[in-house]
Structures are given as structure tokens and as C-alpha cells.
N, C-alpha and C positions, 0 to 999 in steps of 0.2 A: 504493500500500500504506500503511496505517496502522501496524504492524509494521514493526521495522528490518529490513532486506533481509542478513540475516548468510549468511557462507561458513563451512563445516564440515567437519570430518574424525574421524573414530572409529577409533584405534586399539586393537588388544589384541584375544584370544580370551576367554578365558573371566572375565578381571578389567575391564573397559574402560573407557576412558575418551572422552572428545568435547573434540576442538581446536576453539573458534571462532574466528574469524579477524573482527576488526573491521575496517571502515572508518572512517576521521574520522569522531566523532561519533554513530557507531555504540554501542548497548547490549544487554545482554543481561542478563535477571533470573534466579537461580538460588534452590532451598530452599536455606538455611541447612543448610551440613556438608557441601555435596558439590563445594565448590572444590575445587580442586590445585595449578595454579599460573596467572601472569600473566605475562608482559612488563611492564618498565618503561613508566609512560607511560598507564597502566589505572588510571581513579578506581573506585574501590570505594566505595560507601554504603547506606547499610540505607536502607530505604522500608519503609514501610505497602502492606501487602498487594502484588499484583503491579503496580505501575506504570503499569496502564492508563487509572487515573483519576487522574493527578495532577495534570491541569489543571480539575480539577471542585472544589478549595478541600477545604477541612478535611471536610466531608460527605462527598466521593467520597472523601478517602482513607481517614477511618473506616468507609465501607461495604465498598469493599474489601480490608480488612484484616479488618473482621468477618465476610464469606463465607468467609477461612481458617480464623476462629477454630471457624466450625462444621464443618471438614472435622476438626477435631485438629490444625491444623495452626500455625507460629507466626504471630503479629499480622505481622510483619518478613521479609521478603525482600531477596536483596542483590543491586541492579544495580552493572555494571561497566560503564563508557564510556570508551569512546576519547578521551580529549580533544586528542593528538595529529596531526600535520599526515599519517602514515605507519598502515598498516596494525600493528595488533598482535594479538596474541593471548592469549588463556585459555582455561582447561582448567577441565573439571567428570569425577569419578571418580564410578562406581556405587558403592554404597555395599554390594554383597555380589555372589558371583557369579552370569555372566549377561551380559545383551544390552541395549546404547543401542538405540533406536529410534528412528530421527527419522521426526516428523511431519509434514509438509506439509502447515498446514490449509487450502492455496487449493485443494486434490485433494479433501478430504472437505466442499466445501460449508460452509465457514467452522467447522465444529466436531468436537472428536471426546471423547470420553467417556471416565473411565478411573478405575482405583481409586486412593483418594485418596492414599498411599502410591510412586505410580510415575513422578507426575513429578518431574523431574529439572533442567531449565533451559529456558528460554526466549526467543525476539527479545523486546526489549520494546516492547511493544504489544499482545503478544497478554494476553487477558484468561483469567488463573487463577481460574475462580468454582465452585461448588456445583452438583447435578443432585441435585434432590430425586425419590424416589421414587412415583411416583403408584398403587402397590401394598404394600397391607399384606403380603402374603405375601413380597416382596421386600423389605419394611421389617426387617420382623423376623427373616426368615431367610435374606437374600442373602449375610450375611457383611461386611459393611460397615453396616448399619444404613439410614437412609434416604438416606444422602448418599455419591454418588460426586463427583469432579470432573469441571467440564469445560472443556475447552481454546477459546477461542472468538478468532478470527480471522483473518490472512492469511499470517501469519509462519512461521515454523518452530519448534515446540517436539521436547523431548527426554523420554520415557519411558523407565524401569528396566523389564527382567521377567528374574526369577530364574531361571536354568538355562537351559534351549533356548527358544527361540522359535518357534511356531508359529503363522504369518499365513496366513487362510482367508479365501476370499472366497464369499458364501455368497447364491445366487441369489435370485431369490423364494419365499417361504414356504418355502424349505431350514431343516432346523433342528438345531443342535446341541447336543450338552448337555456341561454342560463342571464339575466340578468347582467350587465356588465359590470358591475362593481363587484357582484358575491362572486367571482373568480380568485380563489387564495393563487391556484397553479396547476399545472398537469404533467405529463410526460412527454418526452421530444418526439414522439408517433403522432400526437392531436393533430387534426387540422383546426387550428382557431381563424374564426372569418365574423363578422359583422353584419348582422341583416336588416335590412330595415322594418319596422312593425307592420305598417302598411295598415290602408283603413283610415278615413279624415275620423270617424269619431274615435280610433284607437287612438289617432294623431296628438287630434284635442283635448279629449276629456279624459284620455287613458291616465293620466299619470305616473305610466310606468316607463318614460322615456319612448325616445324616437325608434333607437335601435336596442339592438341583442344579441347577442354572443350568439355563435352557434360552434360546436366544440363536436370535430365528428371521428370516432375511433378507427384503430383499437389505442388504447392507451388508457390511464389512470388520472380523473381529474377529481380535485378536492373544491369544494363548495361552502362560503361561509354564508349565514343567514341574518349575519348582521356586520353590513362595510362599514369602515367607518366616519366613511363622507356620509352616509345614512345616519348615522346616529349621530355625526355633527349637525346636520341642518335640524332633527328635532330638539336636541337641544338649544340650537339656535332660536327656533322658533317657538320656544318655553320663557326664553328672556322675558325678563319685564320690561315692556317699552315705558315710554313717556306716560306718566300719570297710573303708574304700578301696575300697569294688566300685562299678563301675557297678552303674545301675539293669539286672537279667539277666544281666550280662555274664558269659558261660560256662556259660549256663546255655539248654537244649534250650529249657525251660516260663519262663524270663523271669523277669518279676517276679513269674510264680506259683512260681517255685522259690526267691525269696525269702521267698515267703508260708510256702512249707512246710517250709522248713528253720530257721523261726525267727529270718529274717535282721528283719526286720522289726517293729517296737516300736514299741507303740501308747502 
């Protein structure tokens, strides 16, 4: 294996978090903000991009740091190694609720695909890089733009999905259509493509967006049932505006019953 060979444990229901358990000499790289805690004994250091190329000199780590910069993501990641004679451990928390996912990428054919937002930690060695989109209709309207992540090597990584998780395994040319934000990730066999709803009243009044994923096998795709640009606009729209009301709140018609009772000032 080129990947450190780590041991893991995922505690918690609906807040969770992931214990790795190092070996001497053992590392593991995480996004920046989703630590918790360590054992004495665990070096912590910021690296350029994910770690996979740090023996390719000042080029491989600026290349690797510049495929996060294209995902949104930061230039810095933070591995943690054992430098100890004894096993230790560390801890990485989800950053909203929801489900750890661990990955096995020697089961998916060295690689698995995901939205750029879900992963969460990693053995180091595996390689955190970019999957450009080879479809404009998926460019522009997939919900991530052209660029998801992808996870590439032998190790074990850790993905986020908001709310429940639902993992489908999905034959040849089976196809499903899914929501484009509840996409956590799938396997490099998917075909992922963009469709549109179609129908002016699904258009209008649907409120389930324009378009939608369609995701056609054979391969392994995982489903969250709550994204969390989803539960940011409800929350959004729980604030208390001007003059202490939620946005509708008490109200049958919503924010149109603020519209009509003059709650609202232009």
C-alpha cells in the first residue's frame, strides 16, 4: 500500500464523530476545522494540499495545493503523525448533522468521486484532487459547477452526508435520479448527467429546482437527505427579521402574509 494502513472507529448517532487509531509512524490528513481531539504524542503540521506529493519538491506540493485551490477549498491541510514508539489516537467531528462514511478505496478500484464539501479526513497517501466535468449541462447546472472531488488511492478516507444516509448499489444501465445537492458521491463507473424537470407547472410551482441529477450504473452511489445548503436557507429563513417575526412564522400564506399585511418594506 502506498496509503498508511490506519484502524478506525465512528462513534455517535446523529452528531458523529471518527477515532483513528495510529500506528508508529502512522499519518493521517484532515480539512482544516474538523479536528476534536488527540493523545499526547501526535505531531500536528499544516502541508500544502493533501500530502501525496510531498516527495515531488516545491512543484508537487504547489500542484497539489493548487487542485484544492480550484475545488474552494484551502491551499493547507493538517496531517497528524504518530511519532511515538505506542499506538495513539485522534479524533475528527462532522461539522453538522449526519453520517461519517468511511471509504475503502482498494473496494472501489482505487477511486471514488464526491462533492467537494464532504470530505472529511484521510490515511495519508491517498490523493485529494479535482474531477472536472466533461458536460456542459452538468457544468453549469449540476450544483457544484465543473468541479467535484476525487479521492484517488489504496487507503481509507472519511466523507460527511447530512441527515440519513442512503447507499444504493445500482446495476447496469439502472438509473436514478436524485436531487442535486443530496449527492454525498459514487464510484468512477457512474455516469453522472443533469436533466432538466421539464413541465411549466413543475417549472413554476414545483419547488424542487429546474434540474436533477441522473446517476446511471453499474457503480455505488451514497445519498444524503439533508444538504446543507438545504438546511442553511431554512434556517435562514427562521431568522427574525425586522420587528421580531420570523420570515411567515404564524402565518397559513408565509411570506405572502407578510407581503399582504404590510409587514414588509421596500
Amino acid at each position: 500500500m502506498t496509503a498508511h494502513e490506519i484502524d478506525y472507529q465512528i462513534y455517535g448517532e446523529e452528531m458523529q464523530f471518527v477515532e483513528i487509531e495510529l500506528d508508529p509512524q502512522e499519518a493521517v490528513v484532515a480539512e482544516a476545522g474538523s479536528f476534536m481531539m488527540m493523545e499526547d504524542g501526535l505531531n500536528m503540521d499544516t502541508i500544502f494540499g493533501d500530502g501525496s506529493n510531498q516527495d515531488r519538491g516545491v512543484l508537487g506540493k504547489l500542484f497539489s495545493a493548487g487542485k484544492r485551490m480550484l475545488t474552494g477549498e484551502s491551499l493547507f491541510m493538517t496531517a497528524y503523525l504518530n511519532t511515538t514508539g505506542l499506538k495513539k489516537k485522534v479524533s475528527f467531528a462532522a461539522p453538522y448533522p449526519g453520517k461519517i462514511v468511511p471509504i475503502d478505496l482498494r473496494k472501489y478500484q482505487g477511486k471514488f468521486i464526491c462533492q467537494k464539501d464532504a470530505f472529511l479526513c484521510a490515511a495519508k497517501g491517498v490523493s485529494v484532487g479535482i474531477e472536472f466535468s466533461k458536460r456542459l449541462g452538468r457544468g453549469f447546472f449540476g450544483g457544484e459547477g465543473f468541479i467535484m472531488q476525487k479521492l484517488q488511492g489504496d487507503g481509507m478516507a472519511f466523507v460527511h452526508a447530512g441527515g440519513t444516509l442512503a447507499r444504493k448499489e445500482l446495476a447496469e444501465g439502472e438509473l436514478l435520479k436524485v436531487d442535486t445537492g443530496c449527492i454525498v458521491g459514487f464510484t468512477k463507473d457512474i455516469d453522472y448527467d443533469i436533466q432538466f424537470v421539464g413541465g411549466i407547472k413543475n417549472t413554476v410551482f414545483g419547488g424542487e429546482g429546474l434540474f436533477y441529477a441522473t446517476l446511471r450504473g453499474p457503480g455505488v452511489v451514497y445519498i444524503q437527505s439533508l444538504p446543507f445548503s438545504r438546511l442553511a436557507s431554512r434556517v435562514f429563513a427562521a431568522i427574525p427579521q425586522q420587528g421580531g417575526k420570523s420570515k411567515g412564522e404564524g402565518s397559513v400564506l408565509g411570506g405572502l402574509g407578510n407581503l399582504l399585511d404590510g409587514d414588509n418594506r421596500f
